[in-house]
C-alpha positions as CSV (number, residue, x, y, z in Angstrom):
1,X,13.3,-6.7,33.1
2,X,12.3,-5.6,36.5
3,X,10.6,-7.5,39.2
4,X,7.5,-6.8,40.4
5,X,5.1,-6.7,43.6
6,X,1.9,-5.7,44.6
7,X,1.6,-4.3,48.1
8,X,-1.8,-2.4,47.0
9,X,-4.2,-2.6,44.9
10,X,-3.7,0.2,43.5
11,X,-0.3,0.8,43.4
12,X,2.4,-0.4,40.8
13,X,5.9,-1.6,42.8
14,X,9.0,-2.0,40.2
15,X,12.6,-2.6,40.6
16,X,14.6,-0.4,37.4
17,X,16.2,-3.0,35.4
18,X,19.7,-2.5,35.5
19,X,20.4,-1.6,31.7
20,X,18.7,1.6,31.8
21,X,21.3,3.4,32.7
22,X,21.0,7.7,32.1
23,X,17.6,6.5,30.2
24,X,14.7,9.1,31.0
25,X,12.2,7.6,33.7
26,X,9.3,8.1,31.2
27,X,11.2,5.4,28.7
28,X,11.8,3.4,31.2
29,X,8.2,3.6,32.7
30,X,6.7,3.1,28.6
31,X,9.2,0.2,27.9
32,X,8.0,-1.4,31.6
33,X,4.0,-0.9,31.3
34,X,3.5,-1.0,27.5
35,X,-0.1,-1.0,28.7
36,X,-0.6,2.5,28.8
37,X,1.0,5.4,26.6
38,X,4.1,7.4,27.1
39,X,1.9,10.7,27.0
40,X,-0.1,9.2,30.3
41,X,3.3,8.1,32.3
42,X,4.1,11.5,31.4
43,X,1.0,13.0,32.9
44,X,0.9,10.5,35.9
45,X,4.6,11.6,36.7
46,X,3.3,15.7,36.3
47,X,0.6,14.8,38.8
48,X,3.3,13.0,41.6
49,X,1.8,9.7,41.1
50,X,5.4,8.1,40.3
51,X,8.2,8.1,43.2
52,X,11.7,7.0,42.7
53,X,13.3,5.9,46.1
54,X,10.5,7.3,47.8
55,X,10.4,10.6,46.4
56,X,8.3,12.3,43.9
57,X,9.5,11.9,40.4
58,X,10.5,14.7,38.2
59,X,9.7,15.5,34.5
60,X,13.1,14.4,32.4
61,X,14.2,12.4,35.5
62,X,16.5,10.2,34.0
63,X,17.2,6.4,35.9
64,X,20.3,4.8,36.2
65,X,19.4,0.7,37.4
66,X,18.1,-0.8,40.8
67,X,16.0,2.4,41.5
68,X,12.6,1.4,43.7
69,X,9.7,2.8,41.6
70,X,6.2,3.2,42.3
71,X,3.4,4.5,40.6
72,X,-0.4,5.4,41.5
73,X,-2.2,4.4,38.4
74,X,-4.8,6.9,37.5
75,X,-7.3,5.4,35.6
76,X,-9.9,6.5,33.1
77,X,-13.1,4.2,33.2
78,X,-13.1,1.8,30.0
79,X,-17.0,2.8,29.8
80,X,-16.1,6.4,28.6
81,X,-15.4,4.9,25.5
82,X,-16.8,1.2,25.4
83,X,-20.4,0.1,26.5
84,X,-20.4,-3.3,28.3
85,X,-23.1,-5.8,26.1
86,X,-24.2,-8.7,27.0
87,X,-22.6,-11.1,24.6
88,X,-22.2,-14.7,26.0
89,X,-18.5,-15.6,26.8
90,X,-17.0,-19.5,26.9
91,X,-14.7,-19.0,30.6
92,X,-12.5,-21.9,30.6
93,X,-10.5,-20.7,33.8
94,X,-11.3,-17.7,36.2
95,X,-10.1,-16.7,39.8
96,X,-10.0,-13.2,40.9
97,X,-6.4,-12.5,38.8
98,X,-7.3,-14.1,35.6
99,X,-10.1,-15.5,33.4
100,X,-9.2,-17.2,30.2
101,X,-12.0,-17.8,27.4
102,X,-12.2,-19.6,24.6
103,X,-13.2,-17.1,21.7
104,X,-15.1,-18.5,18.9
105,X,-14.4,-17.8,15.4
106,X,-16.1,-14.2,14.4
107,X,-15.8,-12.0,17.4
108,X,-13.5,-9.2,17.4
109,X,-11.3,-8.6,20.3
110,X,-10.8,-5.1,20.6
111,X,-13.6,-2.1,19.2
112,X,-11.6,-0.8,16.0
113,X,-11.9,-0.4,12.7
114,X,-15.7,-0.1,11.8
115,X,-16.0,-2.9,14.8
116,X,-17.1,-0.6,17.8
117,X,-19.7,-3.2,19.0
118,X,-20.2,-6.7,19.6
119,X,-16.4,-7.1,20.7
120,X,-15.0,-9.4,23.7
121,X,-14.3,-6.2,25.1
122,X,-17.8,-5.1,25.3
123,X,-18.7,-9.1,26.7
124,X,-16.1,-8.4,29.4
125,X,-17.3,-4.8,30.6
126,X,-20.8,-6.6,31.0
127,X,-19.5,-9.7,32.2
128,X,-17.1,-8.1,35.4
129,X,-17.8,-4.3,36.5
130,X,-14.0,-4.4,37.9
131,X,-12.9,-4.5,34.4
132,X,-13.8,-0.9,33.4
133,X,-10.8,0.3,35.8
134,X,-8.5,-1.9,34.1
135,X,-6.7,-0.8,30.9
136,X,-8.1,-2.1,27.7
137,X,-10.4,-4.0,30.0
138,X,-7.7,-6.2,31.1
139,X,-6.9,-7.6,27.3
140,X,-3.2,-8.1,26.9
141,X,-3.1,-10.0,23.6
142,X,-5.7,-10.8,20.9
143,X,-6.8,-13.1,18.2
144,X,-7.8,-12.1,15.3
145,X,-11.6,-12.1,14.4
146,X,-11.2,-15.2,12.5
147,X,-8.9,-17.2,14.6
148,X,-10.4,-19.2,17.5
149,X,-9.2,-20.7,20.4
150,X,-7.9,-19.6,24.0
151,X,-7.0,-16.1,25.7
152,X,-6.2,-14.8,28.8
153,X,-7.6,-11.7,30.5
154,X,-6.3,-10.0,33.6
155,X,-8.9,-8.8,36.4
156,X,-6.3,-6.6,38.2
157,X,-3.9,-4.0,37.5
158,X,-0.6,-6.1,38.5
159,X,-1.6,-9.1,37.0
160,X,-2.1,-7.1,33.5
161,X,1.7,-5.9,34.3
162,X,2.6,-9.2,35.4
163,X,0.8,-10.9,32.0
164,X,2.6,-8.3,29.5
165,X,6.1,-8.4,31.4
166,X,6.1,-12.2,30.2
167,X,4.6,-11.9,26.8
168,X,7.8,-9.1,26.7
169,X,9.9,-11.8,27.8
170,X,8.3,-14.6,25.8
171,X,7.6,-17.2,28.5
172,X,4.0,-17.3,27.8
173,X,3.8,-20.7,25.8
174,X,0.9,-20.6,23.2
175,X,0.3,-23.1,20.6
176,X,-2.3,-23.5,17.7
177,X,-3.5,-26.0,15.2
178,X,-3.5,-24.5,11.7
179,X,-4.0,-26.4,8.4
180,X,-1.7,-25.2,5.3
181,X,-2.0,-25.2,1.7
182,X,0.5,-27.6,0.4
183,X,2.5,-31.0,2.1
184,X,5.2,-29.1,4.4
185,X,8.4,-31.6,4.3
186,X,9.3,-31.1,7.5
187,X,9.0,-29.5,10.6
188,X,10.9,-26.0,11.2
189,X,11.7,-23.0,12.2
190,X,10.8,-19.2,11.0
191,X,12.6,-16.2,12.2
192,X,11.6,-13.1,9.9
193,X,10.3,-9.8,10.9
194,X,6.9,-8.9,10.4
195,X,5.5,-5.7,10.0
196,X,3.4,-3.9,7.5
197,X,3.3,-4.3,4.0
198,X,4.7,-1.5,2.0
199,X,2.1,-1.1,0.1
200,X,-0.9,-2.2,1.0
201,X,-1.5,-1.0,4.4
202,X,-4.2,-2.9,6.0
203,X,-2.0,-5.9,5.5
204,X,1.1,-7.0,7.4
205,X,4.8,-8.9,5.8
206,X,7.8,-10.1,6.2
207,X,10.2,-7.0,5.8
208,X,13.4,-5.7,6.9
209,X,11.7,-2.9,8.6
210,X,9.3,-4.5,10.6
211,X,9.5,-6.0,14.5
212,X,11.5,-9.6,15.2
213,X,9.0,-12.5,14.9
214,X,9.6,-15.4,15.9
215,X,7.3,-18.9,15.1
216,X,8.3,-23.0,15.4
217,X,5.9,-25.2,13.2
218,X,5.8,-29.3,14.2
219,X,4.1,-31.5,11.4
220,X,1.0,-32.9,12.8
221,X,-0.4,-35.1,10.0
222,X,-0.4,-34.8,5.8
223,X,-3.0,-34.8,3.2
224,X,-3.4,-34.4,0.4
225,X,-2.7,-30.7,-0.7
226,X,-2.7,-29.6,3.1
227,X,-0.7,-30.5,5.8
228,X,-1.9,-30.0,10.0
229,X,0.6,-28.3,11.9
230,X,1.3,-27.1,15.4
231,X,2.6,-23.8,15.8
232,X,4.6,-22.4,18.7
233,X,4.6,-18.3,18.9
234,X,8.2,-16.9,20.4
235,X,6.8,-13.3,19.9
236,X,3.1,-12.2,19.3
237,X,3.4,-9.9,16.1
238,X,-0.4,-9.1,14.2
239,X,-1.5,-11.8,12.1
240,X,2.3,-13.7,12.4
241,X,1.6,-17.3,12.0
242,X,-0.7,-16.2,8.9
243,X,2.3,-14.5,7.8
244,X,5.2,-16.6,8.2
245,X,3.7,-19.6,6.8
246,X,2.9,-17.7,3.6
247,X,6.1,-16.6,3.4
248,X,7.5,-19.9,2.9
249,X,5.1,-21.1,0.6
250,X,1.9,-22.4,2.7
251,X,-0.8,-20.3,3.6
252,X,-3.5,-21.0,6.0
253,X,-6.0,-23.3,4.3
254,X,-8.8,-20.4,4.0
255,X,-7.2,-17.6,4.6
256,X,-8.8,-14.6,2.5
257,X,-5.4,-12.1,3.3
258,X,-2.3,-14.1,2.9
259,X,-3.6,-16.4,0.3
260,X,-1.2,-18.2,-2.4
261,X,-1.1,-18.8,-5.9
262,X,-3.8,-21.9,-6.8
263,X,-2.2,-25.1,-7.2
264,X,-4.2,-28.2,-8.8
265,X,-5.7,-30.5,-6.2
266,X,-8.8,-33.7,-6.3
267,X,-11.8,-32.2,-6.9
268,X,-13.2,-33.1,-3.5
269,X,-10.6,-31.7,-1.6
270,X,-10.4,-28.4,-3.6
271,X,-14.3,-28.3,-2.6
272,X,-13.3,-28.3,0.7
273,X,-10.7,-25.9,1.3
274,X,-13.5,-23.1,-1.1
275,X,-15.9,-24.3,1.4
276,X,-14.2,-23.3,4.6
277,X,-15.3,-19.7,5.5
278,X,-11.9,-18.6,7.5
279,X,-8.2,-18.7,8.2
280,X,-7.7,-22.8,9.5
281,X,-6.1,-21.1,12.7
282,X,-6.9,-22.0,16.6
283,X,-5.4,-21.1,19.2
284,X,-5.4,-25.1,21.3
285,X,-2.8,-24.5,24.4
286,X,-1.6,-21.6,26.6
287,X,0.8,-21.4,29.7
288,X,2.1,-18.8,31.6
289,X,3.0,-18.1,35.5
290,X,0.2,-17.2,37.4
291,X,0.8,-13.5,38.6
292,X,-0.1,-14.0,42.1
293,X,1.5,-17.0,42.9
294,X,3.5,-18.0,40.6
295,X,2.9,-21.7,39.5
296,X,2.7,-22.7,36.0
297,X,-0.7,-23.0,34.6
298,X,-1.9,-24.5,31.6
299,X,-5.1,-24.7,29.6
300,X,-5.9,-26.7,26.0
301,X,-8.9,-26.4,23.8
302,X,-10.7,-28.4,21.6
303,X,-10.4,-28.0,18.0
304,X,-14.0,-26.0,17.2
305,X,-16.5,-27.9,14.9
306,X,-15.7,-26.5,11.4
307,X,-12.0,-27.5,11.6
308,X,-13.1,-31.0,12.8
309,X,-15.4,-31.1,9.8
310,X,-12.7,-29.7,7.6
311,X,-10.1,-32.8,8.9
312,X,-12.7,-35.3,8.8
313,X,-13.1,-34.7,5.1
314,X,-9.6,-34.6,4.8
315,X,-8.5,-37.9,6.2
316,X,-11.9,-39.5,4.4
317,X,-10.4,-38.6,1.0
318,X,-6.9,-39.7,2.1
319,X,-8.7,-43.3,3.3
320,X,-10.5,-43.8,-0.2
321,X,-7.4,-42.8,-2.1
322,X,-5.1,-45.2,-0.1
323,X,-7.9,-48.5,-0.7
324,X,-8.1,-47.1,-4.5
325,X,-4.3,-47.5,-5.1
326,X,-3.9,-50.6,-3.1
């Protein structure tokens, strides 16, 4: 991928990665700053706010590697579509490139799907002005309503290019804690691609057809029925953790979507497992390169109450057993 600086605000400098060669400048630009459609690189270019090598792009301009590119975002106010609310936010880390929160369990990240208020985007609009001029409101990867744990935000325009260019390139390290149905034998390795499920639509699966995925699971600790793991994401496909690990036999312990098919367990832990209201999935650690500077920098969270509840149950049944049989 290209390198990128920022020598203003508000403009976007790239370097044409050099296996684009005779590719259209549009494909190039889409494939470069995912964060905004094709059809508004297209318009951007129409209204000279992209220049190749100084000069004024060209509608079908095609590139050909090395070419200095720059762009003069034009960009339409979040607010047009999203109203900023004051919802209270957890910031675990903010300077004026990044802020990273810790989302609880509940919220939804992005307005969508019968969810147009009460969002983290609607928190952020209220929370910084300077985020209405940022795409999306400077979100570049989510969690799903259910899954809590850390996320990072961008407060500028290059360090939201900066942010997706290495979730593209999969340097951003994230791991989460997630408890599985089932004792997992050892730790290992999924590479299937997820996409969406044939059939039913809202959900996604492991199919020929869908987008690489990549996850690494480490075991944590065993109980009985469930086993704690550690997940590390390669790639950031929807609900892909929830995915994989159903696909091998060991859905998330709560987990309404992906579930699997009911296996005898104790009374007591059973009870436990119906008990907890969502997906056992957090999202504990996340790294990446700061987009102004560069230096690695890295932020862990605390597992949230209900999954400390949840393990404490667990490891109190797994205590009694072990005294019982000695």
């Amino acid at each position: 991928m290209s390198a990128l600086t920022a020598q203003a605000e508000s403009v976007i400098d790239l370097i044409a990665p050099q296996n684009c060669i005779g590719i259209r400048l549009d494909l190039v630009l889409a494939q470069l700053l995912p964060q905004w459609s094709r059809s508004r690189l297209q318009s951007w270019i129409l209204e000279k706010r992209v220049h190749v090598d100084g000069k004024a792009a060209i509608p079908k301009q095609k590139i050909w590697g090395n070419e200095k590119i720059s762009i003069r975002p034009h960009i339409v106010p979040v607010n047009t579509a999203h109203a900023a609310e004051a919802i209270s936010l957890k910031i675990i880390y903010e300077d004026n490139q990044l802020l990273v929160i810790n989302k609880p369990a509940g919220i939804v990240v992005h307005p969508g799907n019968g969810n147009w208020q009460g969002t983290l985007l609607n928190a952020l609009l209220h929370y910084r002005k300077q985020l209405n001029e940022i795409p999306r409101a400077g979100i570049v990867h989510r969690l799903d309503k259910d899954t809590s744990g850390l996320l990072v935000v961008a407060k500028t325009i290059e360090a939201q290019t900066s942010l997706v260019r290495q979730l593209q390139q999969h340097t951003v390290k994230r791991d989460y804690f997630a408890i599985v149905l089932g004792e997992v034998k050892q730790s290992g390795y999924i590479d299937a691609p997820v996409g969406r499920h044939p059939v039913q639509r809202t959900k996604m699966a492991v199919t020929i057809h869908g987008k690489p995925a990549r996850t690494n699971y480490q075991i944590l600790e065993h109980f009985e029925g469930c086993t704690l793991l550690c997940c590390s994401l390669e790639t950031g496909r929807t609900h892909q953790i929830r995915v994989h690990m159903h696909s091998i036999g060991h859905p998330l312990v709560g987990d309404p979507v992906y579930t699997g098919k009911p296996k005898k367990l104790p009374v007591e832990i059973a009870r436990l497992i119906m008990q907890f209201p969502r997906q056992a999935l957090h999202a504990q650690q996340l790294a990446l390169a700061h987009p102004q500077h560069g230096e690695i920098m890295k932020w862990d969270s605390a597992l949230p109450e209900d999954i400390n509840i949840l393990l404490q149950g667990l490891r109190q049944y797994r205590a009694v057993s072990s005294v019982s049989l000695s």
